[in-house]
C-alpha positions as CSV (number, residue, x, y, z in Angstrom):
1,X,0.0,0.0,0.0
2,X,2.7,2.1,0.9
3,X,4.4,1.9,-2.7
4,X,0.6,2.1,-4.2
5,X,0.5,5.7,-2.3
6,X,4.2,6.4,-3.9
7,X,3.2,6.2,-7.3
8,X,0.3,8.5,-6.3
9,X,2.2,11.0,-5.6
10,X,4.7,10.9,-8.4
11,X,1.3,11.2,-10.5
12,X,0.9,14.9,-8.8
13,X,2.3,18.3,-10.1
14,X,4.5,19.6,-8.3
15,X,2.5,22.8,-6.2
16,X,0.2,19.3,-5.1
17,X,2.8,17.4,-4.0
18,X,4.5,20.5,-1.9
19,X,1.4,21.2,-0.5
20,X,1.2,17.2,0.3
21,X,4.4,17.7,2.3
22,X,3.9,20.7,4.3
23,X,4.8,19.7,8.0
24,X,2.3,22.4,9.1
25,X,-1.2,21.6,11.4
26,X,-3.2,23.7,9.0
27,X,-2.4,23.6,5.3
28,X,-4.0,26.0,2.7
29,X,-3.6,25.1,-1.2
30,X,-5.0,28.2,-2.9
31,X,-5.7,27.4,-6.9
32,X,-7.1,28.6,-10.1
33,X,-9.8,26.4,-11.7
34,X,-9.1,23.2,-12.5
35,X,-5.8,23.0,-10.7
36,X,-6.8,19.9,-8.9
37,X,-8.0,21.3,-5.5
38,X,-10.6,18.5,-4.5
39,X,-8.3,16.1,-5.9
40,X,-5.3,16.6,-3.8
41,X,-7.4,17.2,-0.3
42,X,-8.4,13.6,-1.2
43,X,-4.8,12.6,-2.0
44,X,-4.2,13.9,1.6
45,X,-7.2,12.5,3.8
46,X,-6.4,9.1,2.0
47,X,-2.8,9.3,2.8
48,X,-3.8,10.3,6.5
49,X,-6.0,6.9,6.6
50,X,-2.8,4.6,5.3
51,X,-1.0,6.6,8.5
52,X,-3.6,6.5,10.8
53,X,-6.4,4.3,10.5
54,X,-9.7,4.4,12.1
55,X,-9.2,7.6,12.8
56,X,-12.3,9.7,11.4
57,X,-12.1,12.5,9.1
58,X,-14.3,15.6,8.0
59,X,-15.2,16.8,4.4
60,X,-16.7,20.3,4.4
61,X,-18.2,22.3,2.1
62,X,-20.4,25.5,1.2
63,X,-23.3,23.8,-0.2
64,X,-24.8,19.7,0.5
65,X,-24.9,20.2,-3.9
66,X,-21.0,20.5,-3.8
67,X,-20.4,16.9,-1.3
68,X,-22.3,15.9,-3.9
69,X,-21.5,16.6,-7.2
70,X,-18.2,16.8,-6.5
71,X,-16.7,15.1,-3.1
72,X,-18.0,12.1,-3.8
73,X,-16.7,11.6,-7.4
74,X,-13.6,12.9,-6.4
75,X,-12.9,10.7,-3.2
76,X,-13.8,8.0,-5.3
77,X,-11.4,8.4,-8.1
78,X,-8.2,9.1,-5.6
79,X,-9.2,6.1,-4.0
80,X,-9.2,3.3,-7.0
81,X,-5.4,4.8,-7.8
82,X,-4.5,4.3,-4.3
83,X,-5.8,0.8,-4.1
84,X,-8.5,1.9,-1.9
85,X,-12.3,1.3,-2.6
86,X,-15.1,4.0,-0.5
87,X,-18.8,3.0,0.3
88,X,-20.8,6.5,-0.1
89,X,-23.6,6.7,2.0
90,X,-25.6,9.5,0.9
91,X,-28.6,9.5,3.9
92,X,-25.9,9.8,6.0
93,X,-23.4,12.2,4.6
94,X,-20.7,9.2,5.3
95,X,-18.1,8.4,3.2
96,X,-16.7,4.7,4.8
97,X,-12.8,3.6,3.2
98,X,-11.6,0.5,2.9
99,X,-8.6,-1.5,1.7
100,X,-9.9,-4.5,0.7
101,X,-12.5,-5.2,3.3
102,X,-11.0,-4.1,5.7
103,X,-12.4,-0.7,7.0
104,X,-10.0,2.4,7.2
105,X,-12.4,5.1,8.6
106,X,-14.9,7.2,7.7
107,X,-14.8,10.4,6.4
108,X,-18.3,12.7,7.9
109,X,-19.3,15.1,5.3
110,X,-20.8,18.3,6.4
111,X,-22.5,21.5,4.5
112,X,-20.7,25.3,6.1
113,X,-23.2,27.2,5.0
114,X,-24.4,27.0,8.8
115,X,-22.1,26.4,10.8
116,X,-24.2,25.6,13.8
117,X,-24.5,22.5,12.5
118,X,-20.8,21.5,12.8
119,X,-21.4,19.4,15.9
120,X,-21.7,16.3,17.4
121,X,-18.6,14.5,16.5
122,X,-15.2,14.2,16.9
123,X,-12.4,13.8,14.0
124,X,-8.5,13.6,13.8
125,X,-8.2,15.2,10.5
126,X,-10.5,18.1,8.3
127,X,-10.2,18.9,4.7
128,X,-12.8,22.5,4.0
129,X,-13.2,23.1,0.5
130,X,-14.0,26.6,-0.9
131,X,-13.9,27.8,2.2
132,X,-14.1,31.7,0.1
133,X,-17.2,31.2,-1.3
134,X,-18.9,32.0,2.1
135,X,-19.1,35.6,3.9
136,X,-16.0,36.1,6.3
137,X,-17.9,36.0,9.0
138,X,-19.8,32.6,8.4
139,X,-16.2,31.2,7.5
140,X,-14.7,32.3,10.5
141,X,-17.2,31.0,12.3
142,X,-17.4,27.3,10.0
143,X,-13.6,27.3,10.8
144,X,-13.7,27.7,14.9
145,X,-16.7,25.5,14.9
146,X,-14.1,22.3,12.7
147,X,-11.5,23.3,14.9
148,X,-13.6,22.2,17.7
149,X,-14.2,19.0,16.5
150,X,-10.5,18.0,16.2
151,X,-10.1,15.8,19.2
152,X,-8.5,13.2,19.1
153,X,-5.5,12.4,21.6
154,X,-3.2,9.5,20.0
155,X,0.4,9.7,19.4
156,X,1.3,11.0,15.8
157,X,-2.6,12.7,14.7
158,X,-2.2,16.2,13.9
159,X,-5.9,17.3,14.4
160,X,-5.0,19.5,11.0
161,X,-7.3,21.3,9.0
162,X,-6.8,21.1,4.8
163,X,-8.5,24.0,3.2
164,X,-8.5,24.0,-0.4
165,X,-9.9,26.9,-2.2
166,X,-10.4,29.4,-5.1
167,X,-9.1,32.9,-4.0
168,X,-11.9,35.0,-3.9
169,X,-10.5,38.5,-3.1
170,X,-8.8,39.4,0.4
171,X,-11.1,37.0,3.0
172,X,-11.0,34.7,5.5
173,X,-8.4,32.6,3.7
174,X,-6.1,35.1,3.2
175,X,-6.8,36.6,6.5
176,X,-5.7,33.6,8.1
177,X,-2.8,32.2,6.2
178,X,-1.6,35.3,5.2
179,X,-2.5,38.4,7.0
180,X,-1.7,36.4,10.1
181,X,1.1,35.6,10.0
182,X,2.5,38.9,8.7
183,X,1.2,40.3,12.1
184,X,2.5,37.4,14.4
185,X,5.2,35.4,13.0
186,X,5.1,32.8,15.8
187,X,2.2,31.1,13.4
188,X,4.3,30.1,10.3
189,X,5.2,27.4,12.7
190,X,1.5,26.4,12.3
191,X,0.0,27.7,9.3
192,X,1.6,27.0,5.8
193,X,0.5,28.0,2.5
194,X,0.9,26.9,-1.3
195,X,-1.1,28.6,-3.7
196,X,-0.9,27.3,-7.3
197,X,-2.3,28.3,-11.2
198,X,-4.5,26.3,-13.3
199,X,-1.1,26.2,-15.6
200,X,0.3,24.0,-13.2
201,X,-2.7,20.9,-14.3
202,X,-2.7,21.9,-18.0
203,X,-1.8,18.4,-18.8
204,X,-4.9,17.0,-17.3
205,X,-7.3,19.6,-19.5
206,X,-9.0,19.8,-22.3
207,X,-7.2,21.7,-24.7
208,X,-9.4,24.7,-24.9
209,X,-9.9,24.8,-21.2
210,X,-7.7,27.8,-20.5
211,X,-8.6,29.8,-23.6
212,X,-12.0,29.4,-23.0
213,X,-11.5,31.1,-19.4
214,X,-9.3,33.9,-20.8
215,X,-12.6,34.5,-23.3
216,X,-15.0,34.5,-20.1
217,X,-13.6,35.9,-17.7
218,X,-12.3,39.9,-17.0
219,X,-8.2,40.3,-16.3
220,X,-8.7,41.0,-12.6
221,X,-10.5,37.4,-12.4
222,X,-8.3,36.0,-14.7
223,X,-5.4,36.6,-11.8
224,X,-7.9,34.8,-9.5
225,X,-9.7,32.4,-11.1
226,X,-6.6,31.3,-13.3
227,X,-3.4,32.5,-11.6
228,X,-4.7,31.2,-8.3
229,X,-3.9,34.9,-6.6
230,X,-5.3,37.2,-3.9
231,X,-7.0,40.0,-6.5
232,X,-9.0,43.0,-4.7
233,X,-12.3,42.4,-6.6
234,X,-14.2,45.0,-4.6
235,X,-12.4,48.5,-6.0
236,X,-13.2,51.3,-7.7
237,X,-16.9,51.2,-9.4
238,X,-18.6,48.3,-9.7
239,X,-18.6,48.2,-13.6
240,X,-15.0,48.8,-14.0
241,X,-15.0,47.1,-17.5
242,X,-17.2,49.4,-19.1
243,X,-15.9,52.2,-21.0
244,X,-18.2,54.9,-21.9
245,X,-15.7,55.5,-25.4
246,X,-14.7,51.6,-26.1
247,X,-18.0,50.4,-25.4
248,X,-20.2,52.6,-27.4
249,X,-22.2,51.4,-30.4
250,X,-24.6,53.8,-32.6
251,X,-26.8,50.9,-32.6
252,X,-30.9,51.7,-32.7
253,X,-34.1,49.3,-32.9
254,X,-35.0,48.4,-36.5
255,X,-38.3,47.8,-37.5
256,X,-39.9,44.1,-37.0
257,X,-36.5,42.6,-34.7
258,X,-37.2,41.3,-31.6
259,X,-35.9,43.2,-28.7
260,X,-34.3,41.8,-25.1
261,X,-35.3,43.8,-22.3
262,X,-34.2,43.4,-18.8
263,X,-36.2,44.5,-16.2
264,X,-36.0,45.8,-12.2
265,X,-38.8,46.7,-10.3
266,X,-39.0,49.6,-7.4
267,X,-42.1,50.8,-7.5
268,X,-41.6,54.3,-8.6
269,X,-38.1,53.7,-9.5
270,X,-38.7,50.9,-12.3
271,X,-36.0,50.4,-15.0
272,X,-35.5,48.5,-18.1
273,X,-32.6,48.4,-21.0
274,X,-34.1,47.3,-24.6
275,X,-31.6,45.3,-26.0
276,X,-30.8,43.6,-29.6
277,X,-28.6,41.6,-30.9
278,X,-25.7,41.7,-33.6
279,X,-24.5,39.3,-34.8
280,X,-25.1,37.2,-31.4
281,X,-23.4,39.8,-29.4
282,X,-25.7,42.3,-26.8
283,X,-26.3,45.4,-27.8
284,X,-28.3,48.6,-25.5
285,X,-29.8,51.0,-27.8
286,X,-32.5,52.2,-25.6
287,X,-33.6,52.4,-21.8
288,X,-37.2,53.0,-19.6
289,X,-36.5,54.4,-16.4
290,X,-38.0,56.1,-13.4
291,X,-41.2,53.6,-14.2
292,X,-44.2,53.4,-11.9
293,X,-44.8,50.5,-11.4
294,X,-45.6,47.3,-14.0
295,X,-48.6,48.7,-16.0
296,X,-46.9,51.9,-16.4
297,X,-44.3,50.0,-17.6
298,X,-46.3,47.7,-19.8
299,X,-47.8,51.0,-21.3
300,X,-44.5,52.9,-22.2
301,X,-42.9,50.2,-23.9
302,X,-46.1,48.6,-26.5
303,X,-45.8,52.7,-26.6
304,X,-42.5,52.6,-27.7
305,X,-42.3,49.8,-29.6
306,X,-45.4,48.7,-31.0
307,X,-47.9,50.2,-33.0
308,X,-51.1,52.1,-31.6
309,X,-54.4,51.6,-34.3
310,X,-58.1,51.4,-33.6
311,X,-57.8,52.0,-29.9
312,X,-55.2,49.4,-29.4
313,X,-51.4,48.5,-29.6
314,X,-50.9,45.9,-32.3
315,X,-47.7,43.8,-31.7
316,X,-45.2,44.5,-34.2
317,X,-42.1,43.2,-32.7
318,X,-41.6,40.0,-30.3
319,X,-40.4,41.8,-26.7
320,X,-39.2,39.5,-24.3
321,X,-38.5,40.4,-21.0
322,X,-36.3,39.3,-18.4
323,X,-37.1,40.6,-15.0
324,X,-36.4,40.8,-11.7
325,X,-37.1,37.2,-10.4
326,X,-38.9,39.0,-7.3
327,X,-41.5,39.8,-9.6
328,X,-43.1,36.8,-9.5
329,X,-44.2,37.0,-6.0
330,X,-44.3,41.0,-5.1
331,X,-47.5,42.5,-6.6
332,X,-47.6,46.1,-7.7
333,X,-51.3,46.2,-8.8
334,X,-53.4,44.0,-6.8
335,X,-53.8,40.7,-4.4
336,X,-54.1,38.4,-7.4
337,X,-51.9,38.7,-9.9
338,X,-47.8,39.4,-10.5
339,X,-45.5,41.3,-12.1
340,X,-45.1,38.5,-14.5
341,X,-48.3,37.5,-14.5
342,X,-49.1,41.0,-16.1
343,X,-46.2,41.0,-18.5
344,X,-47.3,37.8,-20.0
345,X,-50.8,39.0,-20.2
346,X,-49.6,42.2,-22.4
347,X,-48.6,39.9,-24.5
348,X,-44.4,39.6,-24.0
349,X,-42.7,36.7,-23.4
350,X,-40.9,36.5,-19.9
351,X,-37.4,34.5,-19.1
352,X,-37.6,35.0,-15.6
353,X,-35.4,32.1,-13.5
354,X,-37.1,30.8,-10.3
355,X,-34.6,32.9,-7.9
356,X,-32.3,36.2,-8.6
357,X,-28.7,35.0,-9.9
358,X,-26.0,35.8,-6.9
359,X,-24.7,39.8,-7.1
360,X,-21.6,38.8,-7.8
361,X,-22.2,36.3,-10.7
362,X,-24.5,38.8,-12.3
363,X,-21.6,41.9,-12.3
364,X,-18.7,38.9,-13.3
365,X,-20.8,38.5,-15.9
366,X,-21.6,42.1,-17.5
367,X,-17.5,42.9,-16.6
368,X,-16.6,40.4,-18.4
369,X,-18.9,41.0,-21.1
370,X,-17.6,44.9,-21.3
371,X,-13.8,43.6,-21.5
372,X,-12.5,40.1,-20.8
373,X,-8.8,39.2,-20.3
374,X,-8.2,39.3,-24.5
375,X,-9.4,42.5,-24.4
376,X,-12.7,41.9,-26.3
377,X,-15.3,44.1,-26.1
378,X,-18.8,41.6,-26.9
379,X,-21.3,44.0,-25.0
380,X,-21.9,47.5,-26.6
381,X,-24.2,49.9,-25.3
382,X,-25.1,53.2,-27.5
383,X,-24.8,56.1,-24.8
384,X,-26.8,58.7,-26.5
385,X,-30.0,56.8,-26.3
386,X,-29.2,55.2,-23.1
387,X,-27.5,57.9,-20.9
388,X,-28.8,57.1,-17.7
389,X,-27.5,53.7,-18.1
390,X,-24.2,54.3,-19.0
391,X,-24.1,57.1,-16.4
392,X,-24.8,54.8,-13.6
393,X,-22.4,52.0,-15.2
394,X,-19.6,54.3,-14.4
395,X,-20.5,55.9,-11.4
396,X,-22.3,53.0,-9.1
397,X,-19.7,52.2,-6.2
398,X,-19.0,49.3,-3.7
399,X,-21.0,49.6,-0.4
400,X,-18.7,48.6,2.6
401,X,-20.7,45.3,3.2
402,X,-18.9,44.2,0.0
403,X,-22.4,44.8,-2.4
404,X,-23.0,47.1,-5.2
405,X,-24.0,50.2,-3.1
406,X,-27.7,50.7,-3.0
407,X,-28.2,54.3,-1.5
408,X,-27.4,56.4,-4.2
409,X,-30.1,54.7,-7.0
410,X,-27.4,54.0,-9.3
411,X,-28.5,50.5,-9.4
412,X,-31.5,50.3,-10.9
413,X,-30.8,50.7,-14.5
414,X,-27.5,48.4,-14.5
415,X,-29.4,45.5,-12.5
416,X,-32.0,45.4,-15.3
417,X,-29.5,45.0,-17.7
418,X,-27.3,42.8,-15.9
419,X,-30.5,40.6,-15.6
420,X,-30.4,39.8,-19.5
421,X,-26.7,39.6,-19.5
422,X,-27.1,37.2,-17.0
423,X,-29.5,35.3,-18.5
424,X,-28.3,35.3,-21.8
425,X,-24.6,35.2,-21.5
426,X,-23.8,34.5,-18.2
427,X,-20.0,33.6,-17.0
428,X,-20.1,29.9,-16.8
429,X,-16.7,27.6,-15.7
430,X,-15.6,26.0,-18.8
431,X,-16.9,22.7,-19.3
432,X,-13.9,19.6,-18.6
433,X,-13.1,16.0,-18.8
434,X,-11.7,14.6,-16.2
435,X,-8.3,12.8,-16.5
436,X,-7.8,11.0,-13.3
437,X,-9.8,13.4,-11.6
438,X,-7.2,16.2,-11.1
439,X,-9.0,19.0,-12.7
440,X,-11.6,19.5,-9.7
């Protein structure tokens, strides 16, 4: 078994295999995308299991989704090269290992995302992946609540906490295993660190992988996302891709083509951007704002668009509308029927998901649609019919909670549009195949 976990490691790249051999009780391995994150935090709760059997692990991660989709893959596939088998048991959120039959440990698998939950057992060694992805606060308090479960007392266990992670600006992660240990230097005895770039698994991608992220994503995310570094992503405006100069078009509504219109509703404060399409690529060429509320909304765009005979508008364009997800539950008229519900019945069609997308996916999405890391500009907007759009795309700010800031209603106008962006070309990981499972 011992030569079985040898040959495992010479399969690793080399920031995985340092990070493997960091003598330090907590270890953080801070990566790009498919750099192999999951994969090696398996490598090293398996190798604890060869080195200390029956003592019980912990998995943790953000979401129940994520143990899923991709823990229990993963743990799988490091096992079979190490000569190991795991029984998953799902209703319990178990995984069991085994050499052979003969039992190894078990390895408890918990969601973060509350961390009141985090109790109730007792383990010798803890692997917490994408720790980032939740609010400082909730990971500070995921990480004391794991630390608390690290209790075992026999010679040789650690009780060491693995965190494996995408950088996701200056947060708990970097706080901890960074920040830290600039401010007490006692810790580096403690706390070690590698942080690695999805370059370093290139071999183990599809061939497009990389270029397909450099396409997707903005050059500030790039560094994160692909470089596997600690990137501000909260400065300056919120839009900082767009370019009032680079990103105009003198593109307008022809007759008869169907328009994209993304919606946000405040009553009184209603906004929507009309967009088209050329060839594929977004285009604003016109903007609603200051609204009333849906009918009044409903009213000014057949208005605009559409064409008023014999008392009535008759549809001369397809409109489709994709709104504030809220909208299907809030109601601006009366008890019985929606925002939606009215939109449909004017006779749009309506893309509306069953829940908002995140903040930050939304504004990844639109900067990286105003300039990604090539330097391609796919999302134009033409600033003299849509001024109060492009003046809140430069001007809208970061609140200090880390959100778009909300109190100056410069947010209106770019959420409606970021709504269709969204919708329509929203920032997706590139899609992989996995060759022996290191590009988790």
């Amino acid at each position: 078994m011992q030569e079985r976990g040898r040959e495992v490691r010479a399969a690793l790249n080399v920031p995985q295999s340092r990070f493997l051999n960091l003598p330090h009780k907590y270890r953080a391995y801070v990566a790009g995308f498919g750099s192999g994150k999951t994969w090696v935090g398996c490598s090293g709760q398996l190798a604890h299991f060869y080195e200390h059997p029956k003592i019980n692990q912990g998995y943790f991660a953000p979401t129940y989704p994520l143990i899923r989709d991709i823990y229990y893959p993963t743990i799988g596939e490091v096992a079979e090269t190490m000569g190991l088998r795991v029984k998953v048991k799902r209703g319990d959120h178990e995984v069991e290992v085994y050499s052979g039959s003969r039992y190894r440990g078990s390895v408890i698998c918990r969601s973060i995302d509350d961390p009141a939950n985090i109790v109730g057992f007792k383990i010798g060694h803890a692997l917490v992946d994408e720790l980032d992805l939740l609010a400082e606060k909730k990971a500070e308090q995921a990480w004391r609540k794991i630390m608390a479960r690290m209790r075992y007392k026999v010679h040789g266990v650690k009780n060491g906490i693995d965190v494996t992670t995408t950088p996701e600006g200056f947060k708990f992660v970097y706080r901890q295993f960074v920040k830290a240990l600039r401010d007490k230097p006692k810790l580096h005895g403690r706390y070690g660190l590698i942080q690695a770039s999805t370059f370093d698994n290139e071999s183990n991608l599809p061939d497009d992988y990389i270029d397909s992220m450099l396409e997707a994503y903005t050059p500030e995310l790039i560094r994160a996302y692909l470089n596997g570094q600690f990137v501000n992503l909260l400065t300056g405006t919120v839009y900082h891709q767009f370019d009032r100069k680079l990103n105009h078009c003198n593109d307008t509504v022809e007759l008869g083509e169907p328009l994209f219109i993304g919606m946000d509703f405040n009553v009184g404060k209603m906004a929507a951007v009309t967009h088209v399409k050329r060839d594929g690529k977004p285009r604003a060429v016109d903007e609603i704002l200051e609204g009333y509320d849906t009918p009044d909304m409903i009213r000014r765009i057949k208005e605009r668009y559409w064409e008023y005979r014999d008392g009535d508008y008759r549809k001369t364009c397809e409109v489709r509308i994709y709104p504030d997800a809220s909208g299907d539950s809030r109601k601006s008229v009366n008890a019985s029927t929606t925002d939606l519900a009215l939109l449909r019945n004017a006779g749009f069609s309506v893309h509306a998901p069953k829940a908002n997308p995140p903040v930050k996916d939304r504004v990844n999405a639109m900067n990286a649609m105003f300039c990604n890391a090539k330097g391609e500009r796919r999302y134009l907007v033409n600033t003299d019919k849509c001024p109060g759009y492009s003046d809140c795309l430069e001007q809208q700010p970061w609140a200090e909670n880390g959100e778009p800031d909300k109190s100056g209603d410069l947010d209106h106008a770019p959420d409606a549009g970021g709504y269709f962006i969204h919708h329509d070309y929203p920032l997706i990981k590139p899609a992989l195949t996995i060759n022996m499972g290191m590009a988790y």
